[in-house]
N, C-alpha and C positions, 0 to 999 in steps of 0.2 A: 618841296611842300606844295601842296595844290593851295591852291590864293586866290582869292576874288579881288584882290590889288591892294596898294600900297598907296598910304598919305604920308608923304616925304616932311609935312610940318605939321605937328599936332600941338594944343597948348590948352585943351580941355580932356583930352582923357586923364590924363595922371597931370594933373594941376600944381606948378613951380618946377615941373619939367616942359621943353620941349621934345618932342615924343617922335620918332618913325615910329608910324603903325603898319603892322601887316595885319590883312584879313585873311584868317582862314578858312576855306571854303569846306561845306560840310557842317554837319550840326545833328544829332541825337534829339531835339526838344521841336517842335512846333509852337512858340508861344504868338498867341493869336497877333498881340503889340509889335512882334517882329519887326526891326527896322532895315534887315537884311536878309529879305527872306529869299530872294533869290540865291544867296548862299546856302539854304537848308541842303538840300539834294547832295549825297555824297561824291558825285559826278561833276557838281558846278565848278567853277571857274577853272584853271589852270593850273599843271604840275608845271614849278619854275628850282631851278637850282639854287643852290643858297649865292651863287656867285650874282643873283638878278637881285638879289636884296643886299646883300656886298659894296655893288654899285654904288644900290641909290643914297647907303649909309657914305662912301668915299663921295657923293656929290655933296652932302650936307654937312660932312661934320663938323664943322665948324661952328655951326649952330646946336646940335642935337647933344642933348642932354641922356635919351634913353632908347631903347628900341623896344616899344611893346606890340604882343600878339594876340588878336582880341579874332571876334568872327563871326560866323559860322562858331565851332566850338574848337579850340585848338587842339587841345587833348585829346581828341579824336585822332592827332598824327601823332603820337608822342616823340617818335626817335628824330622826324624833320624838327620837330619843336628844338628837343635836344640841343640839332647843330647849329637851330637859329640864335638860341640862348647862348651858346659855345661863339659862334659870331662876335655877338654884341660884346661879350668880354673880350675878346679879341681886340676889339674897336675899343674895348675902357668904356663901354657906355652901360649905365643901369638900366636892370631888365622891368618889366609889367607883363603880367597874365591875368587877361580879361578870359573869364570862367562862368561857367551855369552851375560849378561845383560838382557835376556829376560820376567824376572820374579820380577817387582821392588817393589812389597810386599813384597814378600820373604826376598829379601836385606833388604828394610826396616825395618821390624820386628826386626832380628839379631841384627844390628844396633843400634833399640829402646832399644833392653835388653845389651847391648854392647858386642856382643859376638864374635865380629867381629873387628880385630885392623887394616886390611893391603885389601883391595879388587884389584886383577889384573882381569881390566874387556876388554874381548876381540872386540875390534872395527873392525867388519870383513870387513866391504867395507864404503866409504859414506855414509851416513844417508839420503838416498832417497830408496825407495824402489826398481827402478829395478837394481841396484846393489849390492844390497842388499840381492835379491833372485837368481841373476848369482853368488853367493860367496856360498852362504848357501844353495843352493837346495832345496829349498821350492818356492812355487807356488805364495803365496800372501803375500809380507811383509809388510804391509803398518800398521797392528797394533806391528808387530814386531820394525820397526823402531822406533815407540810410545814410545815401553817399554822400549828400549835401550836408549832412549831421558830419559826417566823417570828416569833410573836406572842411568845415571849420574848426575842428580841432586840430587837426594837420596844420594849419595856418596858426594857432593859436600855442602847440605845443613847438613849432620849428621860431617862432618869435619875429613872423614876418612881419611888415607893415602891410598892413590889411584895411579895406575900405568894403564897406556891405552896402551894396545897391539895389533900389525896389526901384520899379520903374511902374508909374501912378498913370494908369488909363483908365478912360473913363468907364463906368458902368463893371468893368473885371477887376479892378487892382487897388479902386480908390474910396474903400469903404475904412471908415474908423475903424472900426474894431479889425477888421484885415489888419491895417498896419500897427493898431494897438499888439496884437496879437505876436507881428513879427518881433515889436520891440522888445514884449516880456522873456521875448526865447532869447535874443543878443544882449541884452544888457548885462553890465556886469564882465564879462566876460570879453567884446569886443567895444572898440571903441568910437570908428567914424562907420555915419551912417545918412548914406546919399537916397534921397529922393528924387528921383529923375522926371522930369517931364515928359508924357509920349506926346510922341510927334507925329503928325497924320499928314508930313509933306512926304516922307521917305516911304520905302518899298516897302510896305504892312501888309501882312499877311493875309487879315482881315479885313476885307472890304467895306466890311459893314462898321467896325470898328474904327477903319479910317473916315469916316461920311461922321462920328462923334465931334472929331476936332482935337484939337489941342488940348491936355488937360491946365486948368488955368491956375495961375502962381497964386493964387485965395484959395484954391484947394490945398496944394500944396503944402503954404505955410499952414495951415489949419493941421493939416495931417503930418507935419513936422512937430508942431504944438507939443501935440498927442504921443507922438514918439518921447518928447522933453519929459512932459508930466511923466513918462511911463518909465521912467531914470535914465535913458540915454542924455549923455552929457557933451557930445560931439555929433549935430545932423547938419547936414548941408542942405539944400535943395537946389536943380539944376534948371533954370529956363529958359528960353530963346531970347526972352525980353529982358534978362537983368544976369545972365550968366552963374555964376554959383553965388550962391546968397549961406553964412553961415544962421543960425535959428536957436542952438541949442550947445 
């Protein structure tokens, strides 16, 4: 798998797990918020054998609870993913797939062989395409929005446990009705729904968006509010100052 590296102890990605993450290097989306964007470039980081992530699973497991694969876009390798997933059963340990949702064979497949326990799939704007492509920096979304429609019902018809992520930057992603919007399309249907704080200490894409700041926990809960009213009945919100906060 090419990787842009490994956090050997995670305990906020997949929350009442402790988590190995691997980063996969490589990514289909440009979203301006990007907190790893030196991983976008299908060229970045490093091809490492599954025996380097083996390892660092035999130094930890003792502690480790799951091995999840977030990135850059994982799906993007699908057969490395595969063997990494095929690993972690190996080890007894539950899987996570951190997802932009754009690739819903992919999910599928994992899924079909069950290789896959927890999917956190990121909901970046409304499910219409020109918000779609003002979030993600790409030109034409309109089969993107397809596969992201697709890839939650793949989740929804396989009966995974699923968490749906908007990540709230200022001035692109943190308008009421934006999130009113996502809410009316998940509700019903799925059940946890995270609002993530951007963060303007990490590698953001946007220089200009990083010079915004932090978006602040009153926005936030304001715009989890709004998700509640809108019948979502499980929201979280994520912040540097108070770590996950339930809302709804």
């Amino acid at each position: 798998m090419r990787i842009g590296g490994i956090v050997d102890i995670s305990t906020v990605d997949w929350y009442g797990n402790v988590t190995l993450m691997v980063f996969a290097a490589g990514c289909n989306f440009r979203c301006h918020y990007c907190q790893n964007s030196s991983l976008i470039p299908l060229d970045s980081g490093q091809e490492v054998g599954v025996e380097v992530i083996e390892e660092r699973i035999r130094e930890n497991r003792m502690l480790l609870d799951a091995l999840g694969v977030t990135g850059g876009e994982p799906t993007l390798q699908p057969e490395a993913l595969k063997e990494v997933y095929e690993l972690a059963r190996r080890w007894d340990l539950k899987t996570l797939l951190d997802t932009n949702g754009s690739r819903p064979r992919v999910i599928e497949s994992l899924l079909s062989q069950g290789l896959v326990d927890h999917v956190a799939l990121d909901i970046k704007a409304p499910l219409n395409p020109g918000d779609y492509c003002r979030v993600i920096g790409l030109r034409d979304c309109r089969r993107v929005v397809e596969n992201v429609e697709r890839s939650l019902e793949v989740c929804v018809d396989y009966g995974v446990s699923l968490e749906i992520r908007t990540t709230v930057a200022p001035g692109l992603s943190d308008g009421e009705d934006f999130i009113r919007e996502i809410a009316r399309t998940i509700k019903g249907k799925y059940k946890v729904y995270f609002l993530q704080q951007f963060n303007p200490l990490t590698d953001v894409l946007d220089p200009e968006l990083k010079e915004r700041g932090f978006t602040s926990r009153e926005t936030l809960l304001h715009l989890a509010q709004v998700a509640v009213e809108e019948g979502l009945t499980e929201v979280y919100i994520k912040t540097q100052e108070k770590g996950l906060e339930r809302v709804g």
